[in-house]
C-alpha positions in Angstrom: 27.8 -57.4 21.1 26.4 -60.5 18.7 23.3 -60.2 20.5 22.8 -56.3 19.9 23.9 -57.6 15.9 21.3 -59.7 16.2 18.7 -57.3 17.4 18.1 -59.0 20.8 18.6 -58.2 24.4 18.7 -62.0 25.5 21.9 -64.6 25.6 23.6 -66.8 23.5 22.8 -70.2 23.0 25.1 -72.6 23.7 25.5 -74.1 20.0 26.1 -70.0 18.9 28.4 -69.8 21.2 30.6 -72.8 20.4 29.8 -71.4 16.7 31.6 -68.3 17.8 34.2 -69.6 19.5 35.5 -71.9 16.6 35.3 -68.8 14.2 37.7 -66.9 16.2 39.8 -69.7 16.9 39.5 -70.1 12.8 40.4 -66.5 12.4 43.8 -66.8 14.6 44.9 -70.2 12.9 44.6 -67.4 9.7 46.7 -64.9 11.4 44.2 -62.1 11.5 44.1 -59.9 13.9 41.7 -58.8 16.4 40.1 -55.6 16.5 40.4 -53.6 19.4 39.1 -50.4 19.8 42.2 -48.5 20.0 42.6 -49.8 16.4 39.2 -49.0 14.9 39.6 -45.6 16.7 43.0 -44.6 15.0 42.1 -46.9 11.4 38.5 -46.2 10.8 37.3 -43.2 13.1 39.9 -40.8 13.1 40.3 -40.2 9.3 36.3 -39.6 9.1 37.4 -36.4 11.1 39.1 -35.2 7.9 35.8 -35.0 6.1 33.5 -33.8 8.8 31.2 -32.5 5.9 30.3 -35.6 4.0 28.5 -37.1 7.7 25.8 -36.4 9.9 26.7 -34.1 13.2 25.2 -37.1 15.0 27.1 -39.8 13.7 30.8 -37.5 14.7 28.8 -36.6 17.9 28.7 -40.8 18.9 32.3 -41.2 17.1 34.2 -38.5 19.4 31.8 -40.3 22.4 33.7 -43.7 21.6 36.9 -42.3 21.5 36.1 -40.3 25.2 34.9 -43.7 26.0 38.2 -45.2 25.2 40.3 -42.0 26.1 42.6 -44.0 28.9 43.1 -47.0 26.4 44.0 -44.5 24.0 46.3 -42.2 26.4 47.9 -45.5 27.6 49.2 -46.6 24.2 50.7 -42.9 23.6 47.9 -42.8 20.5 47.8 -39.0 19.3 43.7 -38.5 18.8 43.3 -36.2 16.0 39.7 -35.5 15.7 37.9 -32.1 14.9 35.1 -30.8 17.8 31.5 -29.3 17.6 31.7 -25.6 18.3 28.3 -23.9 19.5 27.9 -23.0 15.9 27.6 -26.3 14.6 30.5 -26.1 13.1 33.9 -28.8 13.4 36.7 -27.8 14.0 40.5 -28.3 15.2 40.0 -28.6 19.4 42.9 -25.6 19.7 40.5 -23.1 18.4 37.8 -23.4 20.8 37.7 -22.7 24.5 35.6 -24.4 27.3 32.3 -23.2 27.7 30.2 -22.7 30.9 28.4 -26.0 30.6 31.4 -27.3 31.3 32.3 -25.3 34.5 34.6 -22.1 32.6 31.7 -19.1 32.8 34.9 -16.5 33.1 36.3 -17.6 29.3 32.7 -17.3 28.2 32.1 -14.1 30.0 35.1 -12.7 29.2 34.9 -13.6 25.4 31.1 -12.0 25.4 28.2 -14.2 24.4 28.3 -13.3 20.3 30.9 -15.6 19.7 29.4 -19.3 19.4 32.2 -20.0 16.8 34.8 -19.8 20.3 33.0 -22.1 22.4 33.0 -25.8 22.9 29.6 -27.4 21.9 27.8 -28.7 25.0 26.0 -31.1 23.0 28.5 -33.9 24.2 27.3 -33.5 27.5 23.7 -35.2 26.7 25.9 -38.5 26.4 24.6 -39.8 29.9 27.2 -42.3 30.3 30.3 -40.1 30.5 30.4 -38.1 32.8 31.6 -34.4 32.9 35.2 -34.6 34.2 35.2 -37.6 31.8 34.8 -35.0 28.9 36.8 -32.2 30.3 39.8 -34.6 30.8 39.2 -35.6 27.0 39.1 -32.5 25.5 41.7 -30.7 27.2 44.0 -34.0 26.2 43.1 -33.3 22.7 43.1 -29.4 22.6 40.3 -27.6 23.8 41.9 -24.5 25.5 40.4 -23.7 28.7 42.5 -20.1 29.7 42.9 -17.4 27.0 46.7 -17.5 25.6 48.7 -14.9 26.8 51.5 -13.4 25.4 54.9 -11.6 27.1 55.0 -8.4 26.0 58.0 -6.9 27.0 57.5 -3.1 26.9 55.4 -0.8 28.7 51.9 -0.1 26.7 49.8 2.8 26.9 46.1 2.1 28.5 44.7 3.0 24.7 47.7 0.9 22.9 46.8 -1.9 25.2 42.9 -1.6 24.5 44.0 -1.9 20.2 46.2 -4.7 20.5 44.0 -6.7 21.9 41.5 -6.1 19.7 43.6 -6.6 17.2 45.3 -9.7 18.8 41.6 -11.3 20.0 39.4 -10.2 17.3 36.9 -8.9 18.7 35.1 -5.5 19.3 36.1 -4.7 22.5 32.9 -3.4 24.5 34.5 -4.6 28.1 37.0 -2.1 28.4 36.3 -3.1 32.3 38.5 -6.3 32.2 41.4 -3.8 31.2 40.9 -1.5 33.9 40.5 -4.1 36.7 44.2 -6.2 35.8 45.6 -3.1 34.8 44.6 -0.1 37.1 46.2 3.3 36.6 
């Protein structure tokens, strides 16, 4: 880490390296505490996820990738992870009001939700992170969230084909050009 600081791929020296151990053995005889990264994740990360607008997509982009990094650290120590997501908009927003997309294996949701809906989807611009892998990311974001099945309700009386089409329309909001999906789960 003090080399990266530094701006240099080598090692330390050994007179930088007793000079770092006496400053942390300095900075314990003070009583200050270490950082860890569970603690810079929930004291400095998190809250910058209240005010996605005032930084760079980037910048959240490599935030939410330390705290996937750190997600078992994180789940361990019963953290709650309260950060907002991408959506294929560009927008961020609270995890529970997006769904998996097909980059991330769930073509049904995205089929079934139709293709004009970018707002609904997960952004798959988290996946060009190279050193987390895929199920790394799913696991993350379903922790946090992201749904990855459409929320079904009970209904508990018998609909008409037609009142079923308008309520959910009305409950999905969406034009409904996929009358099919209807007709397949709910023949006759």
């Amino acid at each position: 880490f003090l080399d990266h600081l530094r701006g240099r791929t080598g090692g330390l020296t050994e007179e930088e390296k007793e000079n770092n151990r006496n400053a942390l053995e300095f900075l314990k005889k003070v009583n200050l505490q270490e950082l860890n990264p569970t603690k810079v994740i929930s004291d400095f990360i998190m809250p910058i996820f209240k005010q996605t607008s005032k930084y760079e997509k980037e910048i959240l982009i490599e935030y939410t990738s330390f705290i996937c990094s750190h997600f078992s650290d994180m789940k361990s120590g019963k953290i709650k992870i309260s950060i907002k997501v991408l959506n294929k908009n560009g927008e961020f927003v609270n995890p529970e009001t997006v769904y998996f997309s097909g980059e991330y294996g769930y073509n049904l949701i995205e089929e079934f939700f139709g293709n004009n809906k970018e707002q609904t989807f997960l952004s798959n611009e988290y996946l060009t992170k190279e050193t987390i892998s895929l199920e790394k990311w799913k696991n993350f974001f379903e922790y946090i969230g992201v749904n990855y099945t459409p929320a079904c309700k009970t209904i508990k009386h018998k609909l008409s084909r037609q009142e079923l089409f308008d309520k959910i329309e009305q409950e999905i909001d969406i034009p409904w050009p996929r009358r099919s999906y209807i007709n397949e789960d709910y023949p006759g």
